[in-house]
Z-matrix of the N, CA and C atoms (Angstrom, degrees):
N
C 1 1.461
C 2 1.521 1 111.06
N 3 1.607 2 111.59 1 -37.10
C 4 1.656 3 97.20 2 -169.99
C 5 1.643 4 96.22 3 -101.85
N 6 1.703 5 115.52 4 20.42
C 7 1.706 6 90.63 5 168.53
C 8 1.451 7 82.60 6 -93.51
N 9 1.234 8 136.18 7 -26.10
C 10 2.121 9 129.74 8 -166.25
C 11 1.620 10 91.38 9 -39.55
N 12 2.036 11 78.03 10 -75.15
C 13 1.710 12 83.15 11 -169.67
C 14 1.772 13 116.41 12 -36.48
N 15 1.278 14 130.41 13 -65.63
C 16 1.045 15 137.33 14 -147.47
C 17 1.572 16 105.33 15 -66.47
N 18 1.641 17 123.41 16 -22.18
C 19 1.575 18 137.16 17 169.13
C 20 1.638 19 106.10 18 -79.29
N 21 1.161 20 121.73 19 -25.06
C 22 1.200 21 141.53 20 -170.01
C 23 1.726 22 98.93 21 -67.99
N 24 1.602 23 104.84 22 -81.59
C 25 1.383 24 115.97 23 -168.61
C 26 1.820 25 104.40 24 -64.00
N 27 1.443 26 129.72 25 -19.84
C 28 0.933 27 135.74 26 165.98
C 29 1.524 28 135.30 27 -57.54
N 30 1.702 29 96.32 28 -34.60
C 31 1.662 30 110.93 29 172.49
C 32 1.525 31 101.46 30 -92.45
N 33 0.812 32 123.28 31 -27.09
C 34 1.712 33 127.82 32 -178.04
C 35 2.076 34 99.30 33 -66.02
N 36 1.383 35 98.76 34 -61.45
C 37 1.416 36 91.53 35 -178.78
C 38 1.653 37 125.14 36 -78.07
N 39 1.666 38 117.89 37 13.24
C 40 1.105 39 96.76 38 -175.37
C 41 1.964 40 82.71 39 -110.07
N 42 1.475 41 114.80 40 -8.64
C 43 1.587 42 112.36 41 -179.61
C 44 1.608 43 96.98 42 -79.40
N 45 1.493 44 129.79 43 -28.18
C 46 1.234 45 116.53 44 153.69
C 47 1.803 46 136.05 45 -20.26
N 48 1.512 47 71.50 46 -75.01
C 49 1.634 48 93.47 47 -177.97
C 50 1.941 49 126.39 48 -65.29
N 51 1.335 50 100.84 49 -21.46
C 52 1.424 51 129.17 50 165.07
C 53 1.733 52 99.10 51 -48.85
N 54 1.428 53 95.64 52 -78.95
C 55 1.380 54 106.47 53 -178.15
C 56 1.552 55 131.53 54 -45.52
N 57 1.607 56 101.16 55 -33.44
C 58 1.697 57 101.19 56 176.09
C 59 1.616 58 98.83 57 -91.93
N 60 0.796 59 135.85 58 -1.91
C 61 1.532 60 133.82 59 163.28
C 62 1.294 61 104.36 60 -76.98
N 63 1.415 62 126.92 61 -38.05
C 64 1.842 63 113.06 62 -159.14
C 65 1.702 64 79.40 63 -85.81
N 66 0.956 65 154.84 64 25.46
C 67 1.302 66 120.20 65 -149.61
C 68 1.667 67 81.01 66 -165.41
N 69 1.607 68 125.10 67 22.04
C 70 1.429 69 111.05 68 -172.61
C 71 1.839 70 87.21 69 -98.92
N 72 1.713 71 95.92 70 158.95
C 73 1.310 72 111.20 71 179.76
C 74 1.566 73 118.88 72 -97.22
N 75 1.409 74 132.93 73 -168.12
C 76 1.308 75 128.63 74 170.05
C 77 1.300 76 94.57 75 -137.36
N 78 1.244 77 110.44 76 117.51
C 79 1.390 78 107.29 77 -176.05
C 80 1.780 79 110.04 78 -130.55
N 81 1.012 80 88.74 79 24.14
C 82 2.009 81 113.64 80 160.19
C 83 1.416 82 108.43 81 -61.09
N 84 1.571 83 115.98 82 147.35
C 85 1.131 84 104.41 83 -157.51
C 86 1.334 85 125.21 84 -96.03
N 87 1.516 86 111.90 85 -10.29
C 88 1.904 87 139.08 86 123.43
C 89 1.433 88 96.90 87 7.57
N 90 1.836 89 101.63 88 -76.34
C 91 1.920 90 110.97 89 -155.45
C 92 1.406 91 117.15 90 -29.56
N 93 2.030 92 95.21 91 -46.84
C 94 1.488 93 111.51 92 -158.31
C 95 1.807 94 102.72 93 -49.15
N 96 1.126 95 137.57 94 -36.34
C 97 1.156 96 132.87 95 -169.44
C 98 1.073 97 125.56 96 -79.96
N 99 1.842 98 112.44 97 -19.92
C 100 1.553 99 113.47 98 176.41
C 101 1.244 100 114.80 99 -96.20
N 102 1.429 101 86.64 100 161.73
C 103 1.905 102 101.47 101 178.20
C 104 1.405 103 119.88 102 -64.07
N 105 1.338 104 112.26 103 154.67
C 106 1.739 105 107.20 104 179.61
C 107 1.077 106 102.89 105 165.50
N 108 1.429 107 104.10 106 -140.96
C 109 1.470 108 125.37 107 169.59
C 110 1.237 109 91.86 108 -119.90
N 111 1.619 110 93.14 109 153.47
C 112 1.574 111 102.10 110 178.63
C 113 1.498 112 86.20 111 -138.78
N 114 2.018 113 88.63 112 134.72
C 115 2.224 114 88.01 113 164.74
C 116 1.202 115 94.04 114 -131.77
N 117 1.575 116 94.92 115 143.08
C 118 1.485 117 129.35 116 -167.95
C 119 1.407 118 114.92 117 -118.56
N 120 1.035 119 121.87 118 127.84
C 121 1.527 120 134.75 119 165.70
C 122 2.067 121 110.30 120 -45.21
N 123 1.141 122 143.46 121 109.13
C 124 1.382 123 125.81 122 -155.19
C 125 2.011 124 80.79 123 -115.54
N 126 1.602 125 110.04 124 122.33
C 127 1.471 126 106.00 125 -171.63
C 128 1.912 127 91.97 126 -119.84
N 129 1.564 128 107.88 127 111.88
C 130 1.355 129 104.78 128 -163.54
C 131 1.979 130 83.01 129 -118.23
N 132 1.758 131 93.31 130 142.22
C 133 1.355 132 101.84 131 -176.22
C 134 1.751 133 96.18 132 -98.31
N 135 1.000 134 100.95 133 133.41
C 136 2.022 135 125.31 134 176.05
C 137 1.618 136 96.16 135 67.57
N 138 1.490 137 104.33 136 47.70
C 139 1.398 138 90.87 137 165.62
C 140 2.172 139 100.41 138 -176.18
N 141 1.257 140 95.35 139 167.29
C 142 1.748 141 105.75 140 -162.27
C 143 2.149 142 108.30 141 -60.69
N 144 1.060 143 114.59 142 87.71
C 145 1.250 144 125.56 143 175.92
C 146 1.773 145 92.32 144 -23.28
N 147 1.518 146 111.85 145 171.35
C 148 1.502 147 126.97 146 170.29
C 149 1.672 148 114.40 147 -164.02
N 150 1.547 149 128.83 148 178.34
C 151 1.178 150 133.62 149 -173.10
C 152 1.660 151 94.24 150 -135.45
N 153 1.748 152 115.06 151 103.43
C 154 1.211 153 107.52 152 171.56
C 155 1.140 154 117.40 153 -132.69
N 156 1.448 155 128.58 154 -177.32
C 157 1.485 156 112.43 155 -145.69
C 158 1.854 157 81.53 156 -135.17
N 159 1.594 158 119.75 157 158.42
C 160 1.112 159 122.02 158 175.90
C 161 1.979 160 115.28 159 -157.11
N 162 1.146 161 115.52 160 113.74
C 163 1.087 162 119.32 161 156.05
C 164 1.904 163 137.59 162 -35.79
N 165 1.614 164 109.67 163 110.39
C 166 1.405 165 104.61 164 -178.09
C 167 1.015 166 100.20 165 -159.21
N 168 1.650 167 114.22 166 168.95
C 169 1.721 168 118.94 167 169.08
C 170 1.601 169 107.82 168 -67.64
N 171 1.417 170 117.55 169 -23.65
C 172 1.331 171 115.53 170 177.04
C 173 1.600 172 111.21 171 -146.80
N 174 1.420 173 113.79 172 -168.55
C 175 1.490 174 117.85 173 176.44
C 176 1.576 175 110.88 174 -47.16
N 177 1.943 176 100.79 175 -70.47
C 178 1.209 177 111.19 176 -176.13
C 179 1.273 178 132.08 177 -61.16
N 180 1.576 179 113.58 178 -15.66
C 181 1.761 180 112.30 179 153.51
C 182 1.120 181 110.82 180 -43.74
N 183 1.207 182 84.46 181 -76.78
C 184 1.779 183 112.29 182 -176.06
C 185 1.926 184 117.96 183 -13.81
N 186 1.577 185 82.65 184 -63.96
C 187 1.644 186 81.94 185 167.16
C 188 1.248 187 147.58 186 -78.21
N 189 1.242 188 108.56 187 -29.93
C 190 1.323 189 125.59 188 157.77
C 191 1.519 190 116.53 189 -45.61
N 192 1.381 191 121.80 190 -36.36
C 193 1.314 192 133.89 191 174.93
C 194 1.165 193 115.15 192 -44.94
N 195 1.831 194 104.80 193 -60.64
C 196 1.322 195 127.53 194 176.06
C 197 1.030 196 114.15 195 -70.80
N 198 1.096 197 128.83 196 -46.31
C 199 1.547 198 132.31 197 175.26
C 200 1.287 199 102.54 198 -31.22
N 201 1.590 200 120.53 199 -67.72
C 202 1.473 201 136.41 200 -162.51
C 203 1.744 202 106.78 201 -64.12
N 204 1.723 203 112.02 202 -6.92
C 205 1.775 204 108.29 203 -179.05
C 206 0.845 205 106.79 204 -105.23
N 207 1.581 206 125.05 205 -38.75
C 208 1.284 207 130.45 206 -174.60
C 209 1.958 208 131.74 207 -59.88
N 210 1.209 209 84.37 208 -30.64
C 211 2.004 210 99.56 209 174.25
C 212 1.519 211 105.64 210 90.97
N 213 0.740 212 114.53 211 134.91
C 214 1.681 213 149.14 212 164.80
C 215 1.506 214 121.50 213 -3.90
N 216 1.788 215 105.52 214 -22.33
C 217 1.687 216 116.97 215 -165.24
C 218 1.563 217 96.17 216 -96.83
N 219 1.882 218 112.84 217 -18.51
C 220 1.462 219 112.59 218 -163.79
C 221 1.764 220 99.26 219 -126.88
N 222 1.603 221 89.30 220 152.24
C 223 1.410 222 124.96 221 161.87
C 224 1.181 223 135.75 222 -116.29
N 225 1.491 224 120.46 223 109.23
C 226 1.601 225 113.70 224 166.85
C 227 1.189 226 144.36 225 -60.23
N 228 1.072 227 132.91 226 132.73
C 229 2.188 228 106.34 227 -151.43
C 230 2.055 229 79.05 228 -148.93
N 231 1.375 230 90.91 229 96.29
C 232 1.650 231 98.70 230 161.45
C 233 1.440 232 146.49 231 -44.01
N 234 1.686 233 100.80 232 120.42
C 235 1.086 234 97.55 233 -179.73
C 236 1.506 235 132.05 234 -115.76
N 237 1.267 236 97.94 235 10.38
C 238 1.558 237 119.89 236 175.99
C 239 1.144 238 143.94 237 147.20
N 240 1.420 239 133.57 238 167.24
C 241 1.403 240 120.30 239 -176.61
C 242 1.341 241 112.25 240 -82.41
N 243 1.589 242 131.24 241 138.24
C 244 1.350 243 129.88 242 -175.06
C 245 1.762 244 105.27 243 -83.96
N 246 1.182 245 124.62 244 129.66
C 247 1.097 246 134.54 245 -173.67
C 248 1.658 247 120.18 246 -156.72
């Protein structure tokens, strides 16, 4: 019973770690210029912050994009290239 468990919590934490790897960013300061996806930290005043992601030839497309969906209370403040 405690080798299950102990194979158990073992496959769980290495499918963890899988996942924050497929999903790591580049947030070198290189990235800002290439195309991609870009995800941005979205910091909205009197209202629920978020983590969203936006298509551009560069960072500052990118945000501006978002900038222009998000509304007036929020800012996107980059955190990297999605890769």
């Amino acid at each position: 019973m405690k080798k299950t468990i102990g194979f158990v919590g073992l496959v769980a934490g290495a499918a963890f770690m899988l996942a924050g790897a497929a999903s790591a960013l580049d947030s070198s300061f290189g990235a800002q210029s290439k195309a991609g996806t870009h995800q941005f930290y979205v910091w909205c005043t009197g209202g629920a912050d978020s983590v969203q992601s936006a298509d551009g030839s560069n960072a500052k497309e990118a945000q501006a994009a978002l900038a222009g969906s998000v509304g007036g209370n929020c800012w996107p403040v980059w955190q990297g290239l999605a890769g």
